[in-house]
C-alpha positions as CSV (number, residue, x, y, z in Angstrom):
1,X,143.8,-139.4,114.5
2,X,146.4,-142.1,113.6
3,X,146.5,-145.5,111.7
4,X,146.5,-148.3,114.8
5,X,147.7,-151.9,114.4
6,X,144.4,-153.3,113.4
7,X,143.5,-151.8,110.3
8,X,141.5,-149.1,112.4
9,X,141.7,-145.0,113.1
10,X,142.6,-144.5,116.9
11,X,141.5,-140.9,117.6
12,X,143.1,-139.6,121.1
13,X,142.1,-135.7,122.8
14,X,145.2,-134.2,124.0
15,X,142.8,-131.8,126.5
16,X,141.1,-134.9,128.0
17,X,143.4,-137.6,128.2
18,X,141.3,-140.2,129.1
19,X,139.9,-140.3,126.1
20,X,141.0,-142.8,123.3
21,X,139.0,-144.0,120.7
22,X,138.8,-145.7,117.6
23,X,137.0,-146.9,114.1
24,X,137.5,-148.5,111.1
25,X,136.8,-145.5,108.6
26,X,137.5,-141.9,109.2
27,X,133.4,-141.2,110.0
28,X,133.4,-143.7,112.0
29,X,136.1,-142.9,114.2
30,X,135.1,-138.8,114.6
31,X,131.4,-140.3,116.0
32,X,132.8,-142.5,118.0
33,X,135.2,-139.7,119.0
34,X,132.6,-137.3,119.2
35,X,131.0,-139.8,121.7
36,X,133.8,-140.5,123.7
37,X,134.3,-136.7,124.2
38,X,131.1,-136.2,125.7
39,X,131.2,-139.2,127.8
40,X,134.2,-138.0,129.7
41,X,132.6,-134.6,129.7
42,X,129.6,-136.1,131.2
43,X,131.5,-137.7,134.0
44,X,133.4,-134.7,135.2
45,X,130.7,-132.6,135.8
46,X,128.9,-134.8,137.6
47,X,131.9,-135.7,139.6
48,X,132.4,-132.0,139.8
49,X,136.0,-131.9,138.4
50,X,138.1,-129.0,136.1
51,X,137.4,-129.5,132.8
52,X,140.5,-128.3,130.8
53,X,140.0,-125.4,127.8
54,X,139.5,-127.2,124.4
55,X,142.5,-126.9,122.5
56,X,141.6,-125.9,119.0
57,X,145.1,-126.9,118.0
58,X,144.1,-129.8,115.1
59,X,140.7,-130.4,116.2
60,X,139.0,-132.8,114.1
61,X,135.4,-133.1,116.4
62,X,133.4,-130.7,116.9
63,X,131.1,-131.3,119.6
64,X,127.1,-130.2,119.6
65,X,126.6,-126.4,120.0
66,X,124.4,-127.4,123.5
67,X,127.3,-129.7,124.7
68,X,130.0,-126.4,124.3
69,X,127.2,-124.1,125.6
70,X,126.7,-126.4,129.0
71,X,130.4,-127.1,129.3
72,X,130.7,-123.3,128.9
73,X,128.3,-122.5,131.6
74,X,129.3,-125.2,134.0
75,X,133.3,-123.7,133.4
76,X,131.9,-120.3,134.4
77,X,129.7,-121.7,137.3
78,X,133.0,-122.8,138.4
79,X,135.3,-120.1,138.1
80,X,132.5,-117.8,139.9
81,X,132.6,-120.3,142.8
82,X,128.4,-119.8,143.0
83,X,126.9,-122.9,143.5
84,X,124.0,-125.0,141.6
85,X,121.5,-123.7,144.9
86,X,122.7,-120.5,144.8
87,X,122.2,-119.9,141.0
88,X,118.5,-122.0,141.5
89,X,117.9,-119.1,143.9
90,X,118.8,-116.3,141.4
91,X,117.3,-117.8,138.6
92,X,114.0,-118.3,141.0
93,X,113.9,-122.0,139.7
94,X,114.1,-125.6,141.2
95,X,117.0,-127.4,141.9
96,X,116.1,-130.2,139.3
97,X,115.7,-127.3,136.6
98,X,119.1,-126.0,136.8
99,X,120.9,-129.5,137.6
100,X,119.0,-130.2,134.0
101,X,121.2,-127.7,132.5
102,X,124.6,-129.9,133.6
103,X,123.4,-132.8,131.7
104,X,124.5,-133.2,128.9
105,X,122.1,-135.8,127.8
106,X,119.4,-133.2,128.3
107,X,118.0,-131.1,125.4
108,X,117.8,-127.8,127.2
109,X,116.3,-124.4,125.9
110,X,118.6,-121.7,124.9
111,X,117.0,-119.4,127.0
112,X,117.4,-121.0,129.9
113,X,120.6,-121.8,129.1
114,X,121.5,-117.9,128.5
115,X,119.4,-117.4,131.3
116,X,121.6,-118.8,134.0
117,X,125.0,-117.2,132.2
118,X,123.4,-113.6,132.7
119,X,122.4,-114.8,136.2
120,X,126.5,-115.6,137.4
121,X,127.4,-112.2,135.0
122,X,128.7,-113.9,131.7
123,X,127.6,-113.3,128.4
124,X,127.9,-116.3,125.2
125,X,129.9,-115.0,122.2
126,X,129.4,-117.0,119.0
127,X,131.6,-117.2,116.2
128,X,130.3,-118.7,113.2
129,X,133.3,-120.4,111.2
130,X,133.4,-121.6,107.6
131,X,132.8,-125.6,107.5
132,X,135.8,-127.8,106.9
């Protein structure tokens, strides 16, 4: 986050570079951020890109615990090379139910959310920090 030219905070993400954003007080600017953040994440799942590790280096957002979960499990869908059929097939659901779990605009369950980790052999690990 850095002054800009017009009396505004321009808050840039090193890990997703197209990502600039901006606001006129410091609140402002980490929502707007926040939203910007998950916009791009959005798009590269459903465009079915690499979405880079967070770097934790300086990071002033922090995104919604079922946005990191669902980046988290698409990351390891990805790594696994299993595909959204194949993990419907193992998880016994629809197609629709576990595309559902991509989006981030969708409020998923937990358990279905752990559900399909255990299903492509991962496990979540939480860390509970102390708030800034």
């Amino acid at each position: 986050m850095t002054p800009d030219d017009n009396d505004t905070l321009l808050v840039l993400c090193p890990s997703l570079p197209m990502v600039a954003s901006f606001g006129e007080t410091r609140e402002e600017a980490l929502s707007h951020a926040r939203d910007a953040i998950e916009t791009a994440l959005a798009s590269m799942i459903a465009d079915a890109e690499d979405i880079p590790p967070a770097d934790r280096a300086g990071t002033l957002v922090r995104m919604p615990l079922l946005t990191t979960l669902k980046v988290e499990l698409y990351r390891a869908l990805r790594e696994t090379g299993m595909t959204r059929a194949e993990l419907a097939r193992r998880l016994n659901w629809k197609r629709e139910s576990v595309d559902r779990l991509f989006r981030l605009d969708h409020a998923s369950r937990l358990e279905q959310i752990e559900a399909a980790m255990a299903a492509i052999g991962k496990t979540f690990d939480v860390e509970v920090l102390e708030a800034a």
